[in-house]
C-alpha positions as CSV (number, residue, x, y, z in Angstrom):
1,X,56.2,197.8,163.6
2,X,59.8,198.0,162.8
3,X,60.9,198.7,159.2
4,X,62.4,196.8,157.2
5,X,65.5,197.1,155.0
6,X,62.7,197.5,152.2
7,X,60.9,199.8,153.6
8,X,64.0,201.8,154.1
9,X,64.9,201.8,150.3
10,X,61.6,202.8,149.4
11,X,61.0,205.3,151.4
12,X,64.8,206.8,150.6
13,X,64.4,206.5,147.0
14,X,60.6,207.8,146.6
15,X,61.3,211.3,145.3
16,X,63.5,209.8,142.7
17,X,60.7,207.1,141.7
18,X,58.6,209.8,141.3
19,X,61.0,212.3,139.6
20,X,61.3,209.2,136.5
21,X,57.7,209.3,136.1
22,X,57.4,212.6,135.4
23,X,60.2,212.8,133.0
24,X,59.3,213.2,129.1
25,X,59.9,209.5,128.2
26,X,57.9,208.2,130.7
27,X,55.0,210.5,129.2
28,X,55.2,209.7,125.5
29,X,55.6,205.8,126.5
30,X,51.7,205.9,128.3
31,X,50.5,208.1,125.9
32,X,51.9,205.9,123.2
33,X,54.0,208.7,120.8
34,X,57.5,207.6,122.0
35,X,59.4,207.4,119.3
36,X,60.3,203.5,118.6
37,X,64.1,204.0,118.3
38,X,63.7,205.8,121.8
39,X,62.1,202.8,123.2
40,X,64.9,200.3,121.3
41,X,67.7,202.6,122.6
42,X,66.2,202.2,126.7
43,X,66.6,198.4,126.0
44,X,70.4,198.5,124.4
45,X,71.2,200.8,127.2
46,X,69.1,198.3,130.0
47,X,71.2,195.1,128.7
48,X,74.4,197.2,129.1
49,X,73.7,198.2,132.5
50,X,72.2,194.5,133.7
51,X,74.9,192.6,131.9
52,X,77.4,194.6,134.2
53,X,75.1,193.5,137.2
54,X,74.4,190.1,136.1
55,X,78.0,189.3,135.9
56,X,78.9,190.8,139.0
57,X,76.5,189.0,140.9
58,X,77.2,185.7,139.4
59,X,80.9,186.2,140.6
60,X,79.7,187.6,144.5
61,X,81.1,185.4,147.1
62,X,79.5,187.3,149.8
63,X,77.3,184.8,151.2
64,X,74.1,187.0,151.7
65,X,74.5,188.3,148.0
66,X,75.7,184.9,146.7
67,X,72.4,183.4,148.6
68,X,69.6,185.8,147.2
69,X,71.0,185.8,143.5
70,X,71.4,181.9,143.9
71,X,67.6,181.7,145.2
72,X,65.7,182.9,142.2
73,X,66.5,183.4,138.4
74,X,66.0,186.7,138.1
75,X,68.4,187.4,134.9
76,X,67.0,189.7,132.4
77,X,69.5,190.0,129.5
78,X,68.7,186.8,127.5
79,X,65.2,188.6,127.3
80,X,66.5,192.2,126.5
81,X,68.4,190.7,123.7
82,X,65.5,188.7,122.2
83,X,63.9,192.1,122.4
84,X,66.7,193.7,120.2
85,X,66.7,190.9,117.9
86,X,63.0,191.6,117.0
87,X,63.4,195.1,116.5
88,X,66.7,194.3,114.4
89,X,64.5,192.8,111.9
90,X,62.4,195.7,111.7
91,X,64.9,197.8,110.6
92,X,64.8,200.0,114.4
93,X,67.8,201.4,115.6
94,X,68.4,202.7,118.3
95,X,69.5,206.4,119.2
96,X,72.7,206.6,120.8
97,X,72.4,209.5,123.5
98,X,72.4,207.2,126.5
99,X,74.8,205.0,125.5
100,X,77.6,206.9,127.6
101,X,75.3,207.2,130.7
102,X,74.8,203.5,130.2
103,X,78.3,202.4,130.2
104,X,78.8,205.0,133.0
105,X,76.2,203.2,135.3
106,X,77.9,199.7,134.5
107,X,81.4,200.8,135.8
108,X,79.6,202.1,139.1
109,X,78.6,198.5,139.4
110,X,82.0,196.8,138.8
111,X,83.5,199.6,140.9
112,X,80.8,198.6,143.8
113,X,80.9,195.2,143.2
114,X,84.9,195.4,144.8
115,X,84.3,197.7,146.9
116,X,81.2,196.8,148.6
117,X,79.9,194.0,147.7
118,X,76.4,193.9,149.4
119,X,75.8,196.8,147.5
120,X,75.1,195.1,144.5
121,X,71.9,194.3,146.4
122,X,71.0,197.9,146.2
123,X,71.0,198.1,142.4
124,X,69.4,194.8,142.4
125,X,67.0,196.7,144.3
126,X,66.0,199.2,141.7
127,X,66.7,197.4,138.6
128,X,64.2,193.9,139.9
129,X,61.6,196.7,140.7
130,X,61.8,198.5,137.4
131,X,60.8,195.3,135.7
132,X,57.6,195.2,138.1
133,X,56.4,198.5,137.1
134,X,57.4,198.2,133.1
135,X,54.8,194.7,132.8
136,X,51.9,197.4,133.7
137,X,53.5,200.0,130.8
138,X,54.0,196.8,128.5
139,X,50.5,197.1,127.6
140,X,51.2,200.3,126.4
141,X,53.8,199.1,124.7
142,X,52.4,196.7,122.9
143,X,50.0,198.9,121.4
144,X,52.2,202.1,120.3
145,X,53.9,199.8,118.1
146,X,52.0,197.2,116.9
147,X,53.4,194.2,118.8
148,X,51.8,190.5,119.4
149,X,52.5,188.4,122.3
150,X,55.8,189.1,123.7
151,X,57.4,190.2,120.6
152,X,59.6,193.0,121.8
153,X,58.3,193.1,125.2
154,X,59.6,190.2,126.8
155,X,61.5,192.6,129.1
156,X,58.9,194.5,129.9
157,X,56.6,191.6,130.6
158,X,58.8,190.0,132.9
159,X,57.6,191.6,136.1
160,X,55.7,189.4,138.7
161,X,54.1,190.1,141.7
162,X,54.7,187.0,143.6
163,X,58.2,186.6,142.4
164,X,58.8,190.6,143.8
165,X,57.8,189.8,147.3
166,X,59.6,186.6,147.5
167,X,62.5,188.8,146.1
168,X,62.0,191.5,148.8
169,X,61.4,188.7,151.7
170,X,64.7,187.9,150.8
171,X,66.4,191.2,150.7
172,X,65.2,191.9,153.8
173,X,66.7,188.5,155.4
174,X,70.2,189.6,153.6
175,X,70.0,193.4,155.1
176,X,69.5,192.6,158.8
177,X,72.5,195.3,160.0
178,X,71.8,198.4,160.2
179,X,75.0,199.3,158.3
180,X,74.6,196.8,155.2
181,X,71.0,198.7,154.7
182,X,73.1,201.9,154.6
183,X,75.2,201.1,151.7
184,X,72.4,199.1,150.1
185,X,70.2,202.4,150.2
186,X,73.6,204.4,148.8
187,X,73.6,201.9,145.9
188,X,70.2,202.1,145.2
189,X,70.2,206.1,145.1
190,X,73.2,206.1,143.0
191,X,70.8,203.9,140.6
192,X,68.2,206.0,140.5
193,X,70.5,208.6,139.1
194,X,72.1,206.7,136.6
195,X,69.0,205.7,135.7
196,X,67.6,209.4,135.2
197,X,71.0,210.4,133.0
198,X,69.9,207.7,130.7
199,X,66.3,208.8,130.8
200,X,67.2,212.1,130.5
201,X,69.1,211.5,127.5
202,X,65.9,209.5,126.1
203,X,63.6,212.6,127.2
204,X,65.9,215.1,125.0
205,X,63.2,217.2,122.8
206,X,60.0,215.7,124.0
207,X,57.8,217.8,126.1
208,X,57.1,217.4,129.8
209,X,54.2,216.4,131.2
């Protein structure tokens, strides 16, 4: 069977999959110690990051990039920010050490959005699959800090099966050329590492795994 342009991404950003899981955030979260301002200050940095991408691909004018963000909503920042707003009235703020890794992961989006624009697919890529496995840590979630319903997880609770595979149908229908997968595999590792710099500023002080 030929692979797909999914199949490629996975396989090509595995180790770095992996690598987050084992990191000292991702730890504390399952075993329900993380700090709460930790867990507020992954969301403030997340709605940075996706309102970078959001906006970018509601601009895109590619038509393969235009067509898959057109085909589903797949926006998350209205439900990072209802999120926030529940923590707000807690009284949790959030720590500041991934802010600049955060706003450093936005500009490689709006750089890449000019550049190449079927990157943004890429990111897409890694940012739509990070929702999918944060619904099965929701539970988790919910439990560390007391939550009810949705109440701060709506982000993490957004994940859906069926909606991922008609997502990656998709993505591999706008990734037919050998080359766009290329630079959509690119994007998707340079998310990865953002994504660890922000983790790895959430990790600071908590012991590995």
């Amino acid at each position: 069977m030929t692979a797909t342009a999914v199949d490629h991404l996975r396989t090509g950003t595995r180790a770095w999959h992996d690598a987050l899981e084992a990191t000292g955030f991702a730890t504390a979260l399952l075993a329900g110690t993380l700090p709460l301002n930790r867990y507020v200050a992954q969301l403030a940095a997340y709605r940075v990051v996706l309102s970078a991408l959001e906006t970018e691909l509601d601009r895109a004018t590619d038509p393969a990039v235009a067509g898959l963000w057109a085909a589903e909503d797949l926006r998350k920042v209205s439900l990072i920010q209802r999120d926030l707003r529940h923590f707000a009235v807690r009284g949790a703020t959030p720590v500041r050490w991934p802010a600049a890794a955060a706003v450093a992961f936005a500009g490689e989006i709006r750089t890449a959005a000019v550049a190449s624009p079927l990157s943004l697919l890429g990111f897409l890529y890694v940012l739509e699959g990070s929702t999918l496995g944060a619904r099965y840590l929701s539970r988790y979630v919910t439990g560390a800090y007391g939550l009810h319903g949705t109440d701060g997880t709506a982000y993490y609770a957004s994940g859906d099966r069926a909606r991922w595979t008609r997502f990656t149908t998709r993505l591999n229908e706008a990734l037919t050329d050998p080359s766009a997968q290329t630079r959509a595999l690119a994007a998707a590792e340079r998310a990865y590492r953002h994504t660890a710099r922000i983790t790895g500023a959430l990790s600071a002080g908590l012991p590995l795994p």
